[in-house]
C-alpha positions as CSV (number, residue, x, y, z in Angstrom):
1,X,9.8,-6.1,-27.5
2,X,9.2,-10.0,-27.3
3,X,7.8,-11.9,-23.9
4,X,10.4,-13.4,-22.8
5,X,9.4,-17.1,-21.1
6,X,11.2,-19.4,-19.0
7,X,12.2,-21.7,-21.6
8,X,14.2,-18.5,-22.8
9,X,16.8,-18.9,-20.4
10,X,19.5,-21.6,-20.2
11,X,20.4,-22.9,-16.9
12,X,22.7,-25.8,-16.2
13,X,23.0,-27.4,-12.9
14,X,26.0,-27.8,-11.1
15,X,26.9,-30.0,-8.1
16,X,29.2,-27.4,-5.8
17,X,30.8,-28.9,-2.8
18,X,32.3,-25.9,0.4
19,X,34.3,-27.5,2.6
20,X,33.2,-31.0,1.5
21,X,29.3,-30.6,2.0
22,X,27.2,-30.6,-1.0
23,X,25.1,-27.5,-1.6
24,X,21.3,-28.6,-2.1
25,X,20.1,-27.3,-5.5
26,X,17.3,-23.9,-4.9
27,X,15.5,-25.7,-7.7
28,X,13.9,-27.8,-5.2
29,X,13.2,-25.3,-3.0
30,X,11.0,-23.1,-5.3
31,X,7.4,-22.6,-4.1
32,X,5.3,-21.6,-7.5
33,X,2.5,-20.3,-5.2
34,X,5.1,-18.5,-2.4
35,X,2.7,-15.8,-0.6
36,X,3.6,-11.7,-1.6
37,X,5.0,-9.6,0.9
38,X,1.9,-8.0,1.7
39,X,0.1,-11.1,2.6
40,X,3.4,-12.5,4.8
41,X,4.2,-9.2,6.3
42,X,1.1,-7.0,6.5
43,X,-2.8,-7.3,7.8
44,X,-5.3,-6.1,5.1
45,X,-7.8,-3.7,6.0
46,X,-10.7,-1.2,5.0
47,X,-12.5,2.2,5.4
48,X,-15.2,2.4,3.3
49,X,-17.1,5.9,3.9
50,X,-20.6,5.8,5.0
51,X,-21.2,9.0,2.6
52,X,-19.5,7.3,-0.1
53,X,-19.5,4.1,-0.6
54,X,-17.7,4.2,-4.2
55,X,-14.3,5.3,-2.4
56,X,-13.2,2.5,-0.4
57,X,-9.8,2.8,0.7
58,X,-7.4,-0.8,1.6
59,X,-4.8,0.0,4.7
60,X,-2.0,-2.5,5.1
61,X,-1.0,-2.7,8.8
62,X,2.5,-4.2,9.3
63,X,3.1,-5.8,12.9
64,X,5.8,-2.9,13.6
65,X,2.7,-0.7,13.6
66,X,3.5,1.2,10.1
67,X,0.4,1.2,8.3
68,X,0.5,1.6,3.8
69,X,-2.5,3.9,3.1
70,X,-3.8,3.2,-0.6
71,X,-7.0,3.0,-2.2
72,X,-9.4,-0.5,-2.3
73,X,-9.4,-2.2,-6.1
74,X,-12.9,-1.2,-6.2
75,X,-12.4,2.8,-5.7
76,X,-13.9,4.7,-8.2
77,X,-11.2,6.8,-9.3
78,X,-9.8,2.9,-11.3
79,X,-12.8,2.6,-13.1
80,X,-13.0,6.4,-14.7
81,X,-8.8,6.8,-15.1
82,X,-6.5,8.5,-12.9
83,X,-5.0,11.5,-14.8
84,X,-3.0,13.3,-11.8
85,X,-2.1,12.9,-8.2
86,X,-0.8,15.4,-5.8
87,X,-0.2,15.9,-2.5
88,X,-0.6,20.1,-2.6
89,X,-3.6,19.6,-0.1
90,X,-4.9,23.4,0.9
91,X,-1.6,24.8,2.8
92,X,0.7,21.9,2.6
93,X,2.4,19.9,0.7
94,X,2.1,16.4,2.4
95,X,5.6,15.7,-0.3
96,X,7.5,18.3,2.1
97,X,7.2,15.9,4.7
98,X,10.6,15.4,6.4
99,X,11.2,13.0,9.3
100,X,14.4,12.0,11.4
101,X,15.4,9.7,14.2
102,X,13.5,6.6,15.6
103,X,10.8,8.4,16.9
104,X,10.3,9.9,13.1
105,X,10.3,13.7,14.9
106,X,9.0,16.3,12.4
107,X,6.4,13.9,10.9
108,X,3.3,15.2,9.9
109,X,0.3,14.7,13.0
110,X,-2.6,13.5,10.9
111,X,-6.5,12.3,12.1
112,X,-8.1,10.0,10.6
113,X,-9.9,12.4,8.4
114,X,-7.0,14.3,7.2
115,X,-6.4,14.4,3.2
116,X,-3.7,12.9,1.8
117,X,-3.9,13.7,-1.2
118,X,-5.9,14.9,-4.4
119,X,-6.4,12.6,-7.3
120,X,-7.8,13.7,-10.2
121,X,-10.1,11.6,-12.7
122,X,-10.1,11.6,-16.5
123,X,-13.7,13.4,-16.3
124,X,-12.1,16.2,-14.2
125,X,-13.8,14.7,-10.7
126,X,-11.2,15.1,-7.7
127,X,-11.3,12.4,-4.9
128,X,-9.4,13.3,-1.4
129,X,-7.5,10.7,-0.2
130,X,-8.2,10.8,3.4
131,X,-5.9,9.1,6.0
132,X,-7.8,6.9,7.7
133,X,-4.9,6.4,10.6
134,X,-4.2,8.5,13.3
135,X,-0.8,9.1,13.9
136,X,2.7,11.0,12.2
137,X,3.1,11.1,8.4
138,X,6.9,9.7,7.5
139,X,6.6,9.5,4.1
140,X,4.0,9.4,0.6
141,X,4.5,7.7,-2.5
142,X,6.3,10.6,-4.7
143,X,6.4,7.6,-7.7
144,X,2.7,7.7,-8.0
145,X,2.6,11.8,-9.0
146,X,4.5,10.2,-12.1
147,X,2.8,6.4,-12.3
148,X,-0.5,6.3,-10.8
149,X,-1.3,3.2,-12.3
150,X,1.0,1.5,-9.9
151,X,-1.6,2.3,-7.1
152,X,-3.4,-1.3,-8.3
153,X,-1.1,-3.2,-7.2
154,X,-0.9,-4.3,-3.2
155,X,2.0,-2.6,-2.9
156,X,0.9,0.6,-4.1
157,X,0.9,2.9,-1.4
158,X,-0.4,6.5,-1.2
159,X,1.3,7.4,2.4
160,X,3.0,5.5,5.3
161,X,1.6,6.8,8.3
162,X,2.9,5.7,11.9
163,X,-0.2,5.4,14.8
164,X,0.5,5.7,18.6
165,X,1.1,2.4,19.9
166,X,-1.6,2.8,22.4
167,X,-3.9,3.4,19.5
168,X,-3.3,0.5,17.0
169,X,-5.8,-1.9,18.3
170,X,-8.9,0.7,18.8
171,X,-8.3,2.0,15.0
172,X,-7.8,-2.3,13.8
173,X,-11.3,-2.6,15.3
174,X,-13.2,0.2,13.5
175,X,-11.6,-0.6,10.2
176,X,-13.3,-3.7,8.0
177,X,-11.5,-7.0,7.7
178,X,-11.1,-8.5,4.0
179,X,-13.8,-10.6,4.3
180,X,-16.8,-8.5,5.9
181,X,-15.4,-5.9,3.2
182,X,-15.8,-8.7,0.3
183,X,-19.0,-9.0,1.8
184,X,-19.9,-5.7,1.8
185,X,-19.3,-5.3,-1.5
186,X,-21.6,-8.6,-2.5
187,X,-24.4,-6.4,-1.1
């Protein structure tokens, strides 16, 4: 299948008039460098394991107090090859995870150290995602059992965890922000 580029597509302006106003053109409103979602809607930031450096993990905390647990660029698990993910963690099965209503009743209760989920390298070594928030679990990422590879991207969540309100600022002050953790990893 070809790339397809811009200059593949044909688009021919028209002046529209509603109600005898002229419509401005969206053309001149497109930003080339418009910020993602994540870095409009969401605060970036990171556990990295004393024990183990190599598995730093990136949380994306949203101002309505859902936090996106996934895995930092830099975890090792990217640079040996993800062959499976799964969320079969001893007794449960974090996938089973069924919530309802506005207070997400019937949520998982995780602690900070609670796994996630299991991902498995090419070479056979398993890495435990722990959660790394305190709070309910309302839903993982069932896409990444199939697609791991979409856990590089920003977006690429492992869970969605809720914290107690009451809770959020303590756990934003023990986590790293982007830049101590870009410095951290200069070291």
């Amino acid at each position: 299948m070809m790339a397809e580029c811009v200059e593949d597509y044909w688009y021919e302006e028209n002046e529209q008039m509603i109600c005898g106003v002229k419509v401005p053109s969206i053309l001149g409103d497109f930003v080339e460098n418009y910020p993602s979602i994540v870095d409009r809607f969401y605060t970036k930031f990171y556990h990295v394991p004393s024990n183990k450096p190599d598995e730093p993990q990136q949380i994306l905390f949203h101002s309505n107090r859902i936090c996106l647990v996934g895995l930092a660029k830099e975890h090792a698990a990217f640079r040996k090859g993800i062959r499976s993910v799964s969320f079969e963690v001893g007794k449960l099965d974090r996938s089973e995870n069924k919530v309802s209503g506005r207070k997400k009743n019937g949520g998982m209760v995780l602690q900070a150290d609670s796994t996630l989920a299991l991902i498995t390298c090419e070479d056979n070594v398993v890495y435990k995602v722990r959660s790394c928030v305190q709070g309910k679990l309302i839903e993982v990422n069932n896409r990444i059992t199939t697609e791991p590879e979409i856990m590089k991207i920003d977006e690429g969540y492992i869970a969605i965890v809720m914290p107690k309100l009451e809770q959020c600022q303590a756990m934003k002050e023990k986590f790293l922000s982007p830049e101590a953790y870009q410095a951290m990893q200069l070291c």
